[in-house]
C-alpha positions in Angstrom: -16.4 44.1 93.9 -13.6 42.2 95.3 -12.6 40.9 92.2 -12.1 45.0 91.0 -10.4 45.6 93.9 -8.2 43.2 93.3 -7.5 43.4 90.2 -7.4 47.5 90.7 -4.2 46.4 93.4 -2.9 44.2 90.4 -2.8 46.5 87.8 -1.6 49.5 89.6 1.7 46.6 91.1 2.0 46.1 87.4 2.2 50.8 87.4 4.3 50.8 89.8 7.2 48.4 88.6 6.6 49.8 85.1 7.2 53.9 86.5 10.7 52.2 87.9 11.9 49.5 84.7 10.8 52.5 82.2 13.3 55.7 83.7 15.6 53.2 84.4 16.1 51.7 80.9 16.0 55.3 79.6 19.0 56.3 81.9 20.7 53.3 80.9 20.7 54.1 77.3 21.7 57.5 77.4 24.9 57.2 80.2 25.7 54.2 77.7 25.8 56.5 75.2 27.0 59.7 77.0 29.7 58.0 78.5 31.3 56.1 76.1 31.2 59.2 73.4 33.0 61.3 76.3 35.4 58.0 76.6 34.8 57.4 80.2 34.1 54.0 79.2 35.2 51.4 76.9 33.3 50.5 74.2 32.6 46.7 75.9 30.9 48.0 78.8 29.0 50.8 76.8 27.2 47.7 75.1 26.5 46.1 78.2 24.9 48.9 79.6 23.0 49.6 77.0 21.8 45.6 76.4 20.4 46.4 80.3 18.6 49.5 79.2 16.7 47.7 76.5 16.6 44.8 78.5 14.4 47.0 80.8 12.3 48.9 78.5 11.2 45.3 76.9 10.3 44.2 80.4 8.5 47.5 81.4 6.6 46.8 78.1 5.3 43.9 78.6 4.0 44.9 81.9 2.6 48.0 79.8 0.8 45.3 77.5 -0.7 43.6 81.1 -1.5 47.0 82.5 -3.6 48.5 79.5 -5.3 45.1 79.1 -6.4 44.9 82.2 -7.3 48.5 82.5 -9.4 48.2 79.4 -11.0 44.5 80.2 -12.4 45.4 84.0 -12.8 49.4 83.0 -10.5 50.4 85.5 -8.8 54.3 85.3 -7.7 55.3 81.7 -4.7 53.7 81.4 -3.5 56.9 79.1 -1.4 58.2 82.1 1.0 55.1 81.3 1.1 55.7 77.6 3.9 58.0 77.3 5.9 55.6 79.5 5.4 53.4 76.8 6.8 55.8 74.3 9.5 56.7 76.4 10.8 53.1 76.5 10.4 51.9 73.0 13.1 54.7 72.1 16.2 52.6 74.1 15.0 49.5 71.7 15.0 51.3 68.5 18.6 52.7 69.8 19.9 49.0 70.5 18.6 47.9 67.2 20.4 50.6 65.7 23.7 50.1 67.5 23.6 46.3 67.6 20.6 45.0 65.7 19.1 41.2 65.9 21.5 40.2 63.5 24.8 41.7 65.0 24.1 39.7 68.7 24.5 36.4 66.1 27.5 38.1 64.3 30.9 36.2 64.7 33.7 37.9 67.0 35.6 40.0 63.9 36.4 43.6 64.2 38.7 43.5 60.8 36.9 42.5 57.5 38.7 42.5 53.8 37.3 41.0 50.3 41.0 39.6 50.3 41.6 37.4 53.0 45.0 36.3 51.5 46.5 39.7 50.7 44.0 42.3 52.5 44.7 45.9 51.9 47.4 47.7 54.2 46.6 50.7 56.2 49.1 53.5 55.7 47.5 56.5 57.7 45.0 54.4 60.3 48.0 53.2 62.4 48.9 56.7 63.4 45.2 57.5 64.0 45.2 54.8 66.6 45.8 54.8 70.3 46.7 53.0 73.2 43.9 50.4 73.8 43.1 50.5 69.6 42.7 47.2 68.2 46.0 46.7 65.7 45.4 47.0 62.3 47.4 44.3 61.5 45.1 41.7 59.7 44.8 38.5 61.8 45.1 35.8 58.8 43.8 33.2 61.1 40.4 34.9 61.2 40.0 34.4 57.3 38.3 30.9 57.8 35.7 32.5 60.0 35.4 35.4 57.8 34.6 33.4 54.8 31.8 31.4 56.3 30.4 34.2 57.9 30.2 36.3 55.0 30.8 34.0 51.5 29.1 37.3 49.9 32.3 39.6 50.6 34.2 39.3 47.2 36.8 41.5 45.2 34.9 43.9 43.0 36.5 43.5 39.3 35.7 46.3 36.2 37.5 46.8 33.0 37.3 50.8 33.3 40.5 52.4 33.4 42.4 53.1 36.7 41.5 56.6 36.6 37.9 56.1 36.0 37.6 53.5 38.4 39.1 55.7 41.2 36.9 58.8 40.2 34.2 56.3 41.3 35.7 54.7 44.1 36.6 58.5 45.2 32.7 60.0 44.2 31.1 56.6 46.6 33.5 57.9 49.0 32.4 61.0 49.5 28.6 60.3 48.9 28.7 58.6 52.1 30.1 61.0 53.8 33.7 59.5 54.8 36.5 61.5 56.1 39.3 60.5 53.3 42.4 60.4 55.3 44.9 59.1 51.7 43.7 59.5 48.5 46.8 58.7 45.2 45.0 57.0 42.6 48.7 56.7 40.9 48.7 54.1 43.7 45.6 52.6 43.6 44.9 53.4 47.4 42.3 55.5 49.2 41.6 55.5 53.1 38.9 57.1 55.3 37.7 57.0 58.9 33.8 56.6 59.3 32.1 57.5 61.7 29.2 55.7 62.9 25.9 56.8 64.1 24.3 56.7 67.9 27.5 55.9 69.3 30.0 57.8 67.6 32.8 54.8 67.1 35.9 55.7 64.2 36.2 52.7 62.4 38.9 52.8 59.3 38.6 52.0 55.8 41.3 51.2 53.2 40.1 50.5 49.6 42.9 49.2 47.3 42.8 49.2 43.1 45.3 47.0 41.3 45.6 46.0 37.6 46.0 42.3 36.3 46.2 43.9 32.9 44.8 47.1 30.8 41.2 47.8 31.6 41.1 45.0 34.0 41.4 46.0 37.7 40.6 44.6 41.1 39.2 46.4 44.1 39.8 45.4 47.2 38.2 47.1 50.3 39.0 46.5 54.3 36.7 47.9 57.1 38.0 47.4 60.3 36.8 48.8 64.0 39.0 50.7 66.3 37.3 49.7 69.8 35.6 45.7 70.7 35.9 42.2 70.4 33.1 42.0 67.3 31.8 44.5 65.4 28.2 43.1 65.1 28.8 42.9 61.7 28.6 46.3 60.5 32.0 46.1 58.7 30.9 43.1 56.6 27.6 45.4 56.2 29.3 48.3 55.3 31.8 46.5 52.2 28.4 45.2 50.8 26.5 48.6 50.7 29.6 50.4 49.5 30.4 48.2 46.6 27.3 48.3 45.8 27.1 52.1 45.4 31.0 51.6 43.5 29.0 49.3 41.3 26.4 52.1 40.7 29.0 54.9 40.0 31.0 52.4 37.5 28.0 51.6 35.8 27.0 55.3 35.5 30.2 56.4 33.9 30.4 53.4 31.6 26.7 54.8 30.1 28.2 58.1 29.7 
């Protein structure tokens, strides 16, 4: 009987801390969210905050794991009053992995990614969408190395379609994924759009850039860059890949037509 009682005391210590990791980690996650989409903070401190809140939903889920266990092992009270808790605190994870992901806390420190790290595209419109405390969008060629040993996979795109065919393509991906096109000349060669990301609600920029070495043999160049942060936890190296795949799709489409 001791050994129940004890372990009753245990488990419902394990309850307690759980009722005050769990709300916390939830608040967490939503003022991270709330605040910085209101900009009452920066973008830095936004992922801090939220890191916390998922910090604390993992631990209050491990002491879930303890509590249900021994609940279900000594036959103490259901331990179904706890499982919404649970529930509650898995959604702060799934919003870190969403914002940040595994892969993006082992990302380098790069807010501004090109295929061409020699002669990346130029913005035209994104400098006047940018304010004070914007990162410039003035490509730092000193982050090229970095750049290409992070991501060896983020190449120039070349096609032999025409210039206007390529842009109809380049203009359709555009639009498929659902980018506000801020410039758009194919005489020019030179679209640019502001995306705007999930969760969080961050503009980051995109300038995609067509130029001819010859008839029906062009190059496409694309830069992604972030407006706000140190490192974009490699979503702009995530978004060239998935968009020139989908520019690869639309090329290939119209050559079959």
């Amino acid at each position: 009987m001791r050994i129940v009682a004890n372990t009753r005391a245990f488990g419902d210590g394990i309850g307690k801390i759980m009722d005050i990791f769990g709300p916390l980690g939830a608040m967490a996650t939503i003022c991270s969210v709330v605040l910085f989409r209101f900009d009452l903070i920066s973008w830095g401190l936004s992922i801090r905050i939220l890191a916390v809140g998922a910090l604390l939903c993992i631990a209050a889920l491990i002491l879930a794991l303890l509590y249900f266990l021994t609940a279900i092992i000594f036959r103490l009270r259901s331990p179904g009053d706890r499982l919404v808790l649970a529930f509650i605190c898995a959604v702060p994870m799934a919003i870190f992995q969403q914002v940040v992901g595994i892969e993006g806390l082992k990302a380098p420190y790069l807010v501004d990614i090109s295929t061409d790290i020699t002669d990346p595209p130029i913005y035209l419109q994104a400098a006047n969408l940018r304010g004070p405390g914007h990162n410039s969008t003035e490509y730092n060629l000193a982050n090229g190395t970095l750049q290409a040993y992070s991501y060896p996979d983020i190449v120039s795109l070349n096609t032999d379609q025409s210039m206007r065919s390529t842009f109809r393509a380049l203009r359709n991906a555009a639009v498929s994924e659902g980018w506000t096109i801020t410039y758009d000349d194919w005489s020019t060669g030179k679209l640019e759009a502001v995306v705007l990301t999930p969760i969080m609600g961050c503009e980051d920029d995109i300038v995609l850039r067509v130029t001819a070495a010859g008839e029906n043999n062009l190059t496409v160049d694309m830069r992604s860059s972030s407006r706000q942060g140190f490192g974009d936890m490699g979503r702009n190296a995530r978004r060239i890949e998935g968009f020139l795949t989908i520019l690869q799709d639309q090329l290939g489409k119209q050559q079959g037509h």
